[in-house]
N, C-alpha and C positions, 0 to 999 in steps of 0.2 A: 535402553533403547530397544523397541523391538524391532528385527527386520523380516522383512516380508520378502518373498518373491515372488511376482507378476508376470505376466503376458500379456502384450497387446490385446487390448478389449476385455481384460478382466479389472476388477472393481477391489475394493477396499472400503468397507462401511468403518464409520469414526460415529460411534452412536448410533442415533435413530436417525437422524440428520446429515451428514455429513458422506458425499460417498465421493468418492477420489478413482478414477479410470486411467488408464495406462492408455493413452492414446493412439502414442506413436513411440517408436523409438527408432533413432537412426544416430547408429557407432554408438560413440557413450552420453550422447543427450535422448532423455527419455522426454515427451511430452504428457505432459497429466494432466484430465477435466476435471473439476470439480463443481459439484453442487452442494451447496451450503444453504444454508435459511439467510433471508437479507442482513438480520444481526447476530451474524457469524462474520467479523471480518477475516479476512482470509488474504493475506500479502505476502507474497515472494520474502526472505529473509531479511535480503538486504535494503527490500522498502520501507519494512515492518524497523528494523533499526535505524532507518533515518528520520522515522516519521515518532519513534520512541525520543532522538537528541532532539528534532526541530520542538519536541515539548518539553523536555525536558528545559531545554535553552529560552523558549516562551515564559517559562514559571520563572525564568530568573529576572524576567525586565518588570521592573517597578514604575507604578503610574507616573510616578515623576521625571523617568529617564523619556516618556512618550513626550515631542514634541506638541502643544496645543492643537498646531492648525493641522496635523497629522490626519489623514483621508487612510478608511479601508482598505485594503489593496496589496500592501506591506512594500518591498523594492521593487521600484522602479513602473509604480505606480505613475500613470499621469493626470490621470482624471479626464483624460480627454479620449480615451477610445486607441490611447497610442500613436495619437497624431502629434507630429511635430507640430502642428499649428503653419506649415507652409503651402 
């Protein structure tokens, strides 16, 4: 791992693409901008890990486990906008 050391308003190039700025910091949360090319995803760790299981756990349902009259949407889908229909 490399580590680096920053100051507020200085930058950190990742390629030709990719530059990561030191925002702010206040106590021990740092805040960092980044700019990225649009297909650069670029996700907090813990997003980037959920969004790794919810596919990992997608590739395991087989067409057969999907219900027929099954609508896009996934849980708690209602097809109506979210209205209870009252």
């Amino acid at each position: 791992m490399l580590v680096l050391s920053r100051q507020r308003d200085e930058t950190i190039m990742i390629g030709d693409d990719v530059e990561i700025t030191v925002v702010d910091i206040r106590g021990d949360k740092v805040r960092l901008g980044i700019t990225a090319p649009s297909h650069v995803p670029v996700h907090r760790k813990e997003v980037y890990d959920a969004i790794k299981r919810e596919n990992r756990e997608a590739s395991r349902v087989r067409p057969e486990d999907i219900p027929p009259n099954a609508k896009p949407g996934g849980k708690g889908s209602t097809g109506s906008g979210g209205s209870d229909g009252a």
